[in-house]
C-alpha positions in Angstrom: 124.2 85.3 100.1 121.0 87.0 101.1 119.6 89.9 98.8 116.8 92.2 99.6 113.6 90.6 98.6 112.0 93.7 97.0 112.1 93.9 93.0 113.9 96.5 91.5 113.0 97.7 88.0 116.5 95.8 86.1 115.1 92.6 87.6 111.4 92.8 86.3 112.3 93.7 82.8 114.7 90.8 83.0 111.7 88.6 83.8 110.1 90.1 81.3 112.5 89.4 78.7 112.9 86.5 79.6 108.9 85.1 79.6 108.8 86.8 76.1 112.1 84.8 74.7 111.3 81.3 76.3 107.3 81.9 75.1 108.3 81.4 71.7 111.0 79.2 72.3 108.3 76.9 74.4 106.2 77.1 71.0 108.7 76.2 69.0 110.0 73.3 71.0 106.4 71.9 70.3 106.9 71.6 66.9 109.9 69.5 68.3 107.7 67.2 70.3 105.3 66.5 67.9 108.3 65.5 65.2 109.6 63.3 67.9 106.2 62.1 68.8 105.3 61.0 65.3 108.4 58.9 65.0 108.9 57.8 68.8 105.6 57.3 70.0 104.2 59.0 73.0 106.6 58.7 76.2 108.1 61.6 74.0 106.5 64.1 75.8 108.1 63.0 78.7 111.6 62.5 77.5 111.0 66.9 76.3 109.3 68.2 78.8 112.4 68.9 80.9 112.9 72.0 78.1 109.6 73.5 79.4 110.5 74.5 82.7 114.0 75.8 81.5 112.9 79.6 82.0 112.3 78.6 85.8 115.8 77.3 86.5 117.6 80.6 84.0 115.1 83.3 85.9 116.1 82.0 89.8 119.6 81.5 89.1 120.0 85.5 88.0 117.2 86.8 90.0 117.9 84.9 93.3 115.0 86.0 94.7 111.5 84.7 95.7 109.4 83.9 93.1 111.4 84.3 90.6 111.4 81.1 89.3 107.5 81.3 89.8 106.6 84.2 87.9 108.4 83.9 85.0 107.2 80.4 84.3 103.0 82.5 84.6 104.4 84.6 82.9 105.8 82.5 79.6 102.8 80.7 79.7 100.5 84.1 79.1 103.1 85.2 76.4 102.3 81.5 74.8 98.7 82.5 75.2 99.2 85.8 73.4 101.0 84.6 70.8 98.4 82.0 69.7 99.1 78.5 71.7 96.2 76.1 71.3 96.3 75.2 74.8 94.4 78.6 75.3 94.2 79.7 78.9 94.7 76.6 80.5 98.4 77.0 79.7 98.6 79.5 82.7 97.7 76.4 85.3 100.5 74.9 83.4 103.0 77.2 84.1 102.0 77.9 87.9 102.1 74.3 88.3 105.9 74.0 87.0 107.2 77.4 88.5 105.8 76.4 91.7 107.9 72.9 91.2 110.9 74.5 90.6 110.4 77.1 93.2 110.1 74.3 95.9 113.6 73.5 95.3 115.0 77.1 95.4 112.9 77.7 99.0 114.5 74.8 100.8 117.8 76.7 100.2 116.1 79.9 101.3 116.8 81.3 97.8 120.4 81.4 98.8 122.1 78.3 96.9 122.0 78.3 93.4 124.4 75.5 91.9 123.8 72.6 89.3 122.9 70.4 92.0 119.9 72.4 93.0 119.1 73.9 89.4 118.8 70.4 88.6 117.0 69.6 91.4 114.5 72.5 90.9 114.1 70.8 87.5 113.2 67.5 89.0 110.7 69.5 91.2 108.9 71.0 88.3 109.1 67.3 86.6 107.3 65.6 89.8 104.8 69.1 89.9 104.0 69.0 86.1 103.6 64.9 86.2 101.2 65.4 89.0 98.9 67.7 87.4 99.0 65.8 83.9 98.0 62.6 85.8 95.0 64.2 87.1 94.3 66.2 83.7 94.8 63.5 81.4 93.7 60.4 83.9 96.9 58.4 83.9 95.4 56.3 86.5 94.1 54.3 83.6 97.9 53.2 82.2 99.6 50.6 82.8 102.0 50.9 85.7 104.8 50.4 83.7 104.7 52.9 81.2 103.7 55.0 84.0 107.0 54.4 85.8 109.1 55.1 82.8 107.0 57.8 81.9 108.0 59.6 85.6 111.5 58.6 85.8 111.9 59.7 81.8 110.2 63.4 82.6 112.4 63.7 86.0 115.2 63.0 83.9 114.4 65.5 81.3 113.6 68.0 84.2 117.5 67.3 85.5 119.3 68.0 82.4 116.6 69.9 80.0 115.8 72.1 82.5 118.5 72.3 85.6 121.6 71.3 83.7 120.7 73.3 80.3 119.7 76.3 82.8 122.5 76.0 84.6 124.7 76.4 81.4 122.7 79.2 79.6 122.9 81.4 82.8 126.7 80.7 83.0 127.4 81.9 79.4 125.4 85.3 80.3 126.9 85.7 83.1 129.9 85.4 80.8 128.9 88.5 78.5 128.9 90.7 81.6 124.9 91.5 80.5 124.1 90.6 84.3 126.7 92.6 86.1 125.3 94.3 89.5 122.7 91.9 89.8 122.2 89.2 92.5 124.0 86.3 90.8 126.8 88.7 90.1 127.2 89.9 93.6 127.3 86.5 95.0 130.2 85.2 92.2 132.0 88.3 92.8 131.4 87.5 97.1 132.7 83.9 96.8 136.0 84.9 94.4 136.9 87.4 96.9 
């Protein structure tokens, strides 16, 4: 269903909210990595990553507008910044990198479908997004092609199911709650039950 693209005031705080909860979540999950690095070596990163474009895939799905899943993902990244991330204002590149990933997907439905198929597939497109700017950043040009292949397929995996399929799952059990009644998502549940 098509919804009028201008912002109301319910739908910004909501963005809002949900940069500031998946900030320190973010931070926290890279405590995560590094446990996981330390034991598994350092395709880790890869096999996590999928987690850091989750706020994407949650924001789109209840938004359902442009840019939703675009903002948001700025937006957590500056909320990192504030709250002390190392990575310091290059974290904001970051973010616009992987919003803009996962926005791809949303676009070439218009902003109009919203299922696991394309929340995992907007996952993907934040994985292939992200992988592209780390490549140039961290010059993986100079690694075997190999690990470089397992290293892509393993973060486009973790895109799929960290960030589509886990997205997919945390916007179902608030739309649950009733917390996003009279907002886009719940229009368009409430369109195709009737």
């Amino acid at each position: 269903m098509s919804h009028g693209r201008v912002w109301t005031l319910r739908e910004t705080l909501i963005v809002a909210v949900l940069g500031a909860v998946f900030a320190v979540l973010y931070l926290g999950w890279v405590q995560v990595w590094l446990i996981a690095q330390a034991i598994f070596g350092p395709v880790t990163m890869d096999v996590v990553m999928g987690f850091w474009f989750i706020t994407s895939m949650v924001a789109a799905a209840i938004i359902r507008k442009p840019g939703a899943a675009f903002a948001v993902e700025v937006l957590t990244a500056g909320v990192q910044i504030l709250l002390g991330s190392p990575a310091g204002l290059l974290l904001l590149v970051t973010g616009a990198v992987q919003g803009a990933g996962a926005e791809l997907a949303f676009a070439a439905t218009r902003w109009r479908n919203y299922s696991l198929p394309v929340m995992m597939a907007a996952g993907v497109g934040a994985a292939i997004f992200s992988f592209a700017y780390t490549w140039i950043r961290f010059d993986y040009g100079a690694l075997q092609p190999g690990l470089l292949i397992a290293m892509f397929v393993l973060r486009c995996v973790s895109g799929a199911v960290l960030g589509g399929w886990l997205g997919h799952i945390i916007v179902q059990a608030l739309y649950k709650t009733g917390a996003l009644s009279g907002l886009a998502i719940d229009h368009d549940k409430r369109a195709a039950a009737a």
